[in-house]
N, C-alpha and C positions, 0 to 999 in steps of 0.2 A: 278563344278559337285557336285550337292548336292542330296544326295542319302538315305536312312534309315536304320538303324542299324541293324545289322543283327549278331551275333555270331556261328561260325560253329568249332566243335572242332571235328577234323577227326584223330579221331583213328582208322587204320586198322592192329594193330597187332596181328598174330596168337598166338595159345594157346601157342605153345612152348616156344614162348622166353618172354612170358609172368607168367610162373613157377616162374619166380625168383624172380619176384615182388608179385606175390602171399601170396610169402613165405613170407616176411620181413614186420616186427612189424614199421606200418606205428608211429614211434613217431616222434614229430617236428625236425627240425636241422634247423639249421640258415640258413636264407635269404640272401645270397650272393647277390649283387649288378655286374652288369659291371664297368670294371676301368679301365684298360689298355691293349695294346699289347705289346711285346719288343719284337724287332728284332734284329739278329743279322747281321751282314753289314761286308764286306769287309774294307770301309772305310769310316768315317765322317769327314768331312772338318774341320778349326777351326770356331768357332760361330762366328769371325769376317766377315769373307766369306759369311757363309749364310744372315747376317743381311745388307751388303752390294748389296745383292741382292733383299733383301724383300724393303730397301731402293728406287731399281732399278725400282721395280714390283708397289710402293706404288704410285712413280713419272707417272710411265706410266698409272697408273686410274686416276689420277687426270687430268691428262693431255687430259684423255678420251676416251684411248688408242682405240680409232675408233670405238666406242659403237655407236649403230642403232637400230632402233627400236627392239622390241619382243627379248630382249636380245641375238643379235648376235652385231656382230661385224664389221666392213666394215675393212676386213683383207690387204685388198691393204696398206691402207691410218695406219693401227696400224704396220705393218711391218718397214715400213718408220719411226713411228713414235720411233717406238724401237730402230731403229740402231743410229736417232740422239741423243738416252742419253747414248749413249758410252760418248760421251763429258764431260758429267756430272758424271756417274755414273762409267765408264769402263765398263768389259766385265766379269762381276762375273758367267756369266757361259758359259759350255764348246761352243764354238762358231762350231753352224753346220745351212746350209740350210736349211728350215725346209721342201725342200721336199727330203731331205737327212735324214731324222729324221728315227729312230728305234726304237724300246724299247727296246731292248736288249745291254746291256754294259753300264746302267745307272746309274747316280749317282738317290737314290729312294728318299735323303731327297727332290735333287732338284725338283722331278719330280714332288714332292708332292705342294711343296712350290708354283711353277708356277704354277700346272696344277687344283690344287686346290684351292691357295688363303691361304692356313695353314699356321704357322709360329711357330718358332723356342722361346718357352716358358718358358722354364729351360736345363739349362746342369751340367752335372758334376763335380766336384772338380779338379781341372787341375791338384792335385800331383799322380792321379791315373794313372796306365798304358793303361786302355781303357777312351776313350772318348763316351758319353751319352749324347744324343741329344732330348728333349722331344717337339715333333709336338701338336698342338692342334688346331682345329677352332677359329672361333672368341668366341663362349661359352666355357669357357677352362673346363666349369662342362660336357660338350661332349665328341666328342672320347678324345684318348692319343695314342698317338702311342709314344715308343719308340724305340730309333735305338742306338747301343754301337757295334763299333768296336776298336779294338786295336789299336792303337797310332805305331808301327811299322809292326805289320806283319798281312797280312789274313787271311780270315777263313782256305784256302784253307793251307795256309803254315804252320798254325798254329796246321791242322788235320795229317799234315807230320812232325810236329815238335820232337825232341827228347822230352822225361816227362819232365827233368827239365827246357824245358824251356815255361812247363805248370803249375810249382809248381805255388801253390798261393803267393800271396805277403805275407810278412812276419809281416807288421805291426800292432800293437795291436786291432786298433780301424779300422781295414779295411771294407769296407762294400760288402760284403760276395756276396749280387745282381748284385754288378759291375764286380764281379773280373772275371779275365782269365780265371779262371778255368771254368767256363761256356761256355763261348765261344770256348775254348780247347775240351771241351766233348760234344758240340752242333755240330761241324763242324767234330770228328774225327766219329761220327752217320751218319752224314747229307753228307758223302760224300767233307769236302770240301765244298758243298753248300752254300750261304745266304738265309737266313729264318727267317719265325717267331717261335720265341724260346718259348716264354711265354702268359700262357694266363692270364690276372692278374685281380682278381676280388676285390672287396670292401667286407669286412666284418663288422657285427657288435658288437659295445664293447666286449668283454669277452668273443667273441664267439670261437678263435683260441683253446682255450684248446679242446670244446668238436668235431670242425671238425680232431684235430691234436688225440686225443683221438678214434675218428671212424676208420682213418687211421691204429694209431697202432693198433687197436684189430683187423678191417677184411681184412688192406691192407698192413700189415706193409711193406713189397717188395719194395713198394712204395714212401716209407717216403725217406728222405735224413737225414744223419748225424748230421746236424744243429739242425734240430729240429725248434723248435722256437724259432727266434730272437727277441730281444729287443733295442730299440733306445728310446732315451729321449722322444719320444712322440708318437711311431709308435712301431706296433709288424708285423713281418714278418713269414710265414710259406709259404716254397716252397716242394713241394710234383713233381714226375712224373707222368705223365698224362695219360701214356699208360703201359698194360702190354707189352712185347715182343710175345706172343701168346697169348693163352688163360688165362683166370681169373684165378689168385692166383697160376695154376702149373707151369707158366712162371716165370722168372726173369721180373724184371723193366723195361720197353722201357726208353735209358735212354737218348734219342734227346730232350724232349719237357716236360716244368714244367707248373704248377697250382703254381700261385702266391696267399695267398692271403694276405692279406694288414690292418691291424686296426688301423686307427690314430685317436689319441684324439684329433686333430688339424688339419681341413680341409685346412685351409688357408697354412699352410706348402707346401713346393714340394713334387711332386709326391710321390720319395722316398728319404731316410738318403742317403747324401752322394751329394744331387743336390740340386741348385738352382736357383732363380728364373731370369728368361730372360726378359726384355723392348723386347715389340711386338708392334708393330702397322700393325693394320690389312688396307686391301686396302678399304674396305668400297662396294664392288660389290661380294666380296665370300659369300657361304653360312656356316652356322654351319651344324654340323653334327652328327647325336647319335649313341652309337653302338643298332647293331638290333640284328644280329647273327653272329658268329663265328663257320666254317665249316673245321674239321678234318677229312682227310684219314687214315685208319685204318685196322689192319690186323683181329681184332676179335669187328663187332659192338657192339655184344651184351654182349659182357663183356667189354667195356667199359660204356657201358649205365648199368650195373649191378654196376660197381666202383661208375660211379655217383649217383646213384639211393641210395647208401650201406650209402654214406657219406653225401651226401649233401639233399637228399630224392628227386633227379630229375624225371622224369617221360618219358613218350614215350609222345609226342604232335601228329606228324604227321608221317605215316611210308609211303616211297616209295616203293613199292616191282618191282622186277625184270622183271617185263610186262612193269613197265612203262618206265624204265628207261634203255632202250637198243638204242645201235646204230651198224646198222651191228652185227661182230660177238665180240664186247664188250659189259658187260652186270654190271650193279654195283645194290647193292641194299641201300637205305639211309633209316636214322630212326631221326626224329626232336625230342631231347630233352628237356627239360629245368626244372626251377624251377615253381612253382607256388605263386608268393606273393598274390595272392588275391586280384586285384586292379584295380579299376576301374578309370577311368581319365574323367575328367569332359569337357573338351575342346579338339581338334585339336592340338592345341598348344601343352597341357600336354602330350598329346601321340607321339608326335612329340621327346618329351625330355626326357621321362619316361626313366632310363637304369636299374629297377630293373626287370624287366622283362626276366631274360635269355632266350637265344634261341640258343641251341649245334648241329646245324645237324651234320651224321656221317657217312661215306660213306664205303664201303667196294667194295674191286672187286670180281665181280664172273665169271670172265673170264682171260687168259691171253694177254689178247687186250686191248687197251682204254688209257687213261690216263690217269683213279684211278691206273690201274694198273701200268702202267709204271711211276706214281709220287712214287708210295709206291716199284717199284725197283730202279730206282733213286736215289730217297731220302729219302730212307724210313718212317714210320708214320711220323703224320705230320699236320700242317694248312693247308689245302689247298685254303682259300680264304675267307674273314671276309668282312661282310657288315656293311653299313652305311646309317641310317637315315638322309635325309634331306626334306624338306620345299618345294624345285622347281629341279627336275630331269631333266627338261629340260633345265633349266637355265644353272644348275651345266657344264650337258656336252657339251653346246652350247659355254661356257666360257673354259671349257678343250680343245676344238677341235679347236678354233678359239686361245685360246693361243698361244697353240702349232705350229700352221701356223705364226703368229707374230712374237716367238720369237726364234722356232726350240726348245723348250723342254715341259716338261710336258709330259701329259697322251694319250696313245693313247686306244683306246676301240676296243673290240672283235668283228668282223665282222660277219652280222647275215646274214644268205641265206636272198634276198628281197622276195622268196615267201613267207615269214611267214608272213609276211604283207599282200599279194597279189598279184595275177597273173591275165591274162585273156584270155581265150582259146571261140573258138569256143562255143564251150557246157556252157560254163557262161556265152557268149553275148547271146546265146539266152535265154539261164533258167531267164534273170532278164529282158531281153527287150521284150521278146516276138516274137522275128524274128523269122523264121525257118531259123534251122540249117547248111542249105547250104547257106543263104544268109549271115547268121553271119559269117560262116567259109570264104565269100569274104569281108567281114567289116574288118576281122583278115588279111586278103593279105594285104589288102588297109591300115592299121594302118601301118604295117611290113613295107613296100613298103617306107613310109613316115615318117620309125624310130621314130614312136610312141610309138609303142612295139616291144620288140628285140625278138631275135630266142630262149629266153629261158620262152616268154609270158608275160615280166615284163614292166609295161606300165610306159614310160618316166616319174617320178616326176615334170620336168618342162613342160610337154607338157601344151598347151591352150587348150581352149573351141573351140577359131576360127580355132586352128590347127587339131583337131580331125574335127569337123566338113568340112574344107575344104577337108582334106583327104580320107572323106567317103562321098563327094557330089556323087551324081546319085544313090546313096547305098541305102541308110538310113537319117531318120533324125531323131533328137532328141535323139540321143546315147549318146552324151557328155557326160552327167551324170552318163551315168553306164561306160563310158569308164574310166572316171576318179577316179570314185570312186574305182577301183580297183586295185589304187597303193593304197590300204590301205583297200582291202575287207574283209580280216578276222577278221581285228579289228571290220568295220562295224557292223559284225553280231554279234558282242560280246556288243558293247557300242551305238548301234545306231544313235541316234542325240545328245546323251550328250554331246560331241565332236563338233567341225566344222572342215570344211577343214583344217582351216592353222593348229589348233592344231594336225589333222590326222598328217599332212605332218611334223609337227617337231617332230613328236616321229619316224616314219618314216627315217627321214633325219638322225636323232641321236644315230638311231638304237636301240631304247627300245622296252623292252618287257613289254607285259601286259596282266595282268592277273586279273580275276573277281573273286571275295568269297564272294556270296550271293548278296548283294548289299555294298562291299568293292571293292576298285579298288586296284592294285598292279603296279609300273611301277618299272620294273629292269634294270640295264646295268651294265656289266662286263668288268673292263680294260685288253689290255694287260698283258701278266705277266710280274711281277716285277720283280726286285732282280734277274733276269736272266743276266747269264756275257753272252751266245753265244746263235746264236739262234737256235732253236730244242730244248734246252733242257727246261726239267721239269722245273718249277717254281711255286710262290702263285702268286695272283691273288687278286684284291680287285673288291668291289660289291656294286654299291652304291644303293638307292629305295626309293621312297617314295608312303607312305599307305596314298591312302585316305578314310579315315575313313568316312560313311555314319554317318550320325545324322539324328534325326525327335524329337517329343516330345512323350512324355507318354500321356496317356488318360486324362489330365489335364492339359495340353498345357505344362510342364516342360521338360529342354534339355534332355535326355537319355546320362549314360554314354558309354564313349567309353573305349573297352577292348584292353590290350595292342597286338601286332599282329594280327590285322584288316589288311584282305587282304590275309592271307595265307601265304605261302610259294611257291606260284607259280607251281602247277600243270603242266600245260601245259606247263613255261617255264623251266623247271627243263630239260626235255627231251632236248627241241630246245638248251638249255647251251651244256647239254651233245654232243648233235649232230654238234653244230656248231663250239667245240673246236676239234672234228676231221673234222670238215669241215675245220676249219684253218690252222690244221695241214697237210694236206694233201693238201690244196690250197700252203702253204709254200713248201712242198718237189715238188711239180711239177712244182714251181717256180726257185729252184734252180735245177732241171732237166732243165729246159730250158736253164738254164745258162751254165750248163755242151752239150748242142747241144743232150742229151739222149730222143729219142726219144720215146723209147720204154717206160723208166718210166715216162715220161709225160701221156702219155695213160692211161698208171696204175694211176694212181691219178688222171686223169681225170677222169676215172670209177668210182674211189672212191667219188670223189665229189660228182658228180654226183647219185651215189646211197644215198650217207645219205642227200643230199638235197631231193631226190623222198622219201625216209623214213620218212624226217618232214614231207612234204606236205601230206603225205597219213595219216597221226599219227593226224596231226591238229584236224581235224570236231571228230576222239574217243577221243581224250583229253579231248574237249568243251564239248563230252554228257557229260563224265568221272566227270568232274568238277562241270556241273549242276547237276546231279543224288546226288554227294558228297554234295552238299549245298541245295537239296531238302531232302535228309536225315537229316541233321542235323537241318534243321528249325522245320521238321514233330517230329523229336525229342526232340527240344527246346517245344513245344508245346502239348507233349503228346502222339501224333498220333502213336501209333504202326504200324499202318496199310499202313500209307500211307508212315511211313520210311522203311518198309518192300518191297514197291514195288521199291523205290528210289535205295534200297538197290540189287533188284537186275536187276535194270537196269545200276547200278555201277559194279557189276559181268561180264554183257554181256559186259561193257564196256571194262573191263581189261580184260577178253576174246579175244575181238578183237584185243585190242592191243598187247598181247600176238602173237596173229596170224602173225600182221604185223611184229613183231618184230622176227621171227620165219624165216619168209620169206627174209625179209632182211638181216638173218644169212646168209642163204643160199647162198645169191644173193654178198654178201661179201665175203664166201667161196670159190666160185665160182672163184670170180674175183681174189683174190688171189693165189689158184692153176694152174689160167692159166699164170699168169706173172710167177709163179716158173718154169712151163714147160716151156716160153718162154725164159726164164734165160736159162735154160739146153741147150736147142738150139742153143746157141750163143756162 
């Protein structure tokens, strides 16, 4: 798909929460970099284990592990192929059916290792009492994630623990990022939970004094005791990342720290105190950059004030509360980040770029949803960090076919199939031309011959001979529209840039996708992580890749590319929000079944049911929503007052609308909840 450059920077924030930057004496502050995540984990195996396994996972690519064309997998013949290197290899992980497979109760380094292809790059010093596991792609200058649990006890025991058996270790040269006491005062916050504890960014030389210097003058609350560490070759400064309320009259939110990190020596591990791991990677995974990193929060806008005070971040894109409703939960988000100033000359470059930060930040404005219920849970928090890569389709064609081979790994977030497309009466004839009674018998006849089910969703493997056999004496020459609409909303978004097979594997794989001017976005969210049981709250990871449009300049030369080409996903932001209570409520009426309850199966079937009719009616004001936004922004890139003015307010009528819908489906949720409570009372 090669497309032309196009830059849209959508800011819609009001005057109000725009005072505070007003106010403040824009002077430079350091350019922070992305670096890492740390998590905190119940338990990490020893590195002997995981390497025995990436051993396992190395053996089965080579061997071929049932690769077919268009990177899938012929999962029959790689199943088979997995169980005969027990022989060889043994059984390094936990042995389950993989249609027995869950995400929940998982080991996360394993999940990561298999379902991603990562591996296990540095760990810890063995005389310390937690163990540090540091994950990296095959570019180890890409993500980092790492993971440190305690060597005896978990988060969970460790949050019920008596103090002293929280004191820090006692010896001289201990390193301060590893110790207990982190993980004692992460989990006695977090509920007991596992999470992502840290958000850890790269500094540059000599910069720690003046961010640790902005701290104590407008945040001190904020700072931690340490101050700023020193190591032979690294300096360290960890800060709290949230207030507990509001700005500055709050105490410290004290669950989740800002790392950040200055080494005069890249080539060193991550951090003091670890070291470096033999990796070999399988040679079929992809690498991966951080994009952005997504906190739930009790006060957005003073947390965007904290970053804004220290680091000179900014408001990039704001959500507001029209668009981002489902039912009667309602959140509002605001995209942060810094500005480096940088433009990237290649595909590639922007593919790898990590100075670029990107902080969205969510708040709930309801007591509904799963902002809310993550932030009473677990309180503030990561809620879910993406990842740059190269082939989105590859990645989760290799996660999803793993996982069936070997029973672990990733599983991904189930999106309603009408956000792809549907086909009713009223669409067969708007595109074919029939009149409406005769399309509304083409819809018997598809139905009839499980082409299209009872919810309008046109079979993925249906034929050309199968439709047209099933609408002989009807119709002819339908084929085409009939099948094009397992995937018609994309159509009207991306036309012919696409062919079938590529509709059908974003389809198949369940991505989302989204357009910004002539930028393409494709998203997918896994299961959550780091969950012990299922229902409860957890993070969440997000993988995507931007393809960034190129042409040349009026001189035949490339144009560069700016880093977040592609947005932030307008239109999917919603369907996220809408399809994680679609999950969740597909779950609880799954385990009503279980229980023979009949009554709350109904209830949740309603509920489905209504936030699946709330995508589908939200979809077509997104897409104006979306084009008015990047007709604005080019009429702006170019001058035009005038014609960003109309753009501008046919983006008004648009969050209008959506306002409306989202209005209406309070209701229609209010509804359906007060009448299960009556029917409760009755019983």
């Amino acid at each position: 798909l090669v497309l032309c450059f196009s830059v849209v920077n959508l800011l819609l924030l009001n005057s109000v929460e725009n005072n505070w930057l007003e106010a403040m004496p824009q002077a430079p502050l350091p350019q922070v970099r992305f670096s890492h995540l740390h998590v905190y984990c119940d338990h990490v195996r020893p590195v002997a284990e995981y390497k025995q396994l990436e051993r396992k996972l190395n053996d089965f690519a080579t061997r071929g592990a049932g690769l077919q064309k268009d990177n899938a997998f012929d999962t029959r013949a790689g199943r088979s192929s997995w169980l005969q290197l027990r022989e060889t290899h043994g059984d390094p992980i936990v042995a389950v059916e993989p249609e027995n497979y869950k995400s929940s109760g998982q080991d996360v380094v394993e999940q990561i290792i298999v379902g991603l292809g990562w591996r296990v790059t540095a760990a810890s010093q063995e005389e310390l009492a937690t163990q540090t596991l540091l994950l990296t792609s095959e570019d180890q200058d890409g993500v980092k994630f790492l993971f440190t649990a305690h060597k005896e006890h978990s988060l969970d025991e460790l949050a019920r623990a008596e103090p002293d058996s929280k004191r820090p270790r006692s010896e001289s040269a201990r390193f301060d990022h590893l110790d207990t006491e982190h993980l004692a005062r992460f989990a006695s916050y977090h509920n007991g939970r596992q999470g992502i504890a840290v958000l850890g960014f790269a500094a540059p030389r000599g910069s720690l004094e003046v961010i640790y210097g902005k701290y104590k003058e407008l945040h001190p609350k904020l700072l931690l005791p340490s101050g700023i560490r020193s190591y032979a070759d690294t300096k360290i400064l960890e800060v709290f990342a949230y207030y507990g309320g509001e700005v500055r009259s709050s105490d410290a939110d004290v669950g989740t720290l800002i790392r950040f990190v200055e080494s005069q020596d890249t080539s060193l591990p991550l951090l003091p105190g670890m070291k470096h791991v033999d990796a070999q990677f399988d040679g079929i995974s992809q690498s991966a950059y951080c994009d952005h990193w997504v906190s739930n929060v009790f006060s957005r806008t003073g947390f965007l004030q904290t970053l804004q005070e220290t680091l000179g971040f900014t408001p990039k894109v704001d959500f507001n509360a029209g668009v981002v409703a489902a039912g009667e939960a309602q959140i509002e988000s605001t995209v942060t980040g810094n500005s480096p100033d940088v433009s990237l000359a290649s595909r590639t470059a922007a593919l790898k770029d990590q100075s670029q930060v990107y902080l969205p930040i969510n708040n709930a404005l309801s007591e509904v949803g799963h902002v809310h219920v993550f932030l009473k849970e677990l309180g503030q928090g990561i809620q879910h960090v993406a990842s740059r890569v190269s082939d989105l389709g590859a990645l989760i064609q290799r996660a999803n076919d793993y996982r069936e081979m070997t029973g672990a790994g990733l599983s991904f977030l189930k999106i309603p199939m009408s956000y792809y497309g549907y086909l009713t009466a009223k669409h067969l004839a708007q595109d074919s031309g029939l009149d409406e009674a005769t399309a509304d018998k083409c819809i018997r006849a598809l139905k009839k011959a499980n082409i299209v089910d009872s919810k309008n969703i046109v079979d993925l493997d249906a034929t050309r001979e199968a439709v047209a056999k099933a609408l002989e004496g009807l119709a002819e020459g339908l084929e085409e529209h009939v099948l094009r609409a397992r995937y018609g909303n994309l159509y009207s978004l991306l036309c012919d840039h696409l062919d079938e097979a590529a509709y059908l594997r974003i389809v198949r794989n369940n991505i989302l996708v989204d357009i910004q001017g002539e930028d393409l976005l494709l998203q997918i969210f896994t299961s959550k992580v780091l969950q012990r049981k299922d229902g409860e709250e957890a993070p969440f990871l997000e993988f995507i890749q931007r393809l960034c449009s190129t042409c040349t300049d009026e001189k035949g030369c490339p144009q560069r590319i700016r880093p977040g080409c592609g947005g932030f996903g307008i239109r999917n932001f919603l369907t996220l929000f809408l399809s994680i209570e679609v999950s969740k409520a597909s779950a609880a009426r799954a385990e009503a079944e279980k229980r023979g309850d009949a009554r709350s199966m109904d209830f949740e079937n309603q509920r489905v049911e209504a936030f699946t009719a709330q995508l589908d009616e939200s979809n077509p004001i997104l897409t104006a929503i979306s084009d008015a936004m990047t007709g604005e922004g080019l009429a702006l890139e170019r001058g035009d007052h005038l014609e960003a003015s109309r753009w501008s307010e046919q983006k008004a009528k648009g969050n209008q609308a959506l306002q409306n819908v989202s209005a209406k489906y309070k209701e229609i949720m209010k509804e359906i909840r007060e009448a299960e409570a009556k029917s409760a009372e009755l019983q």
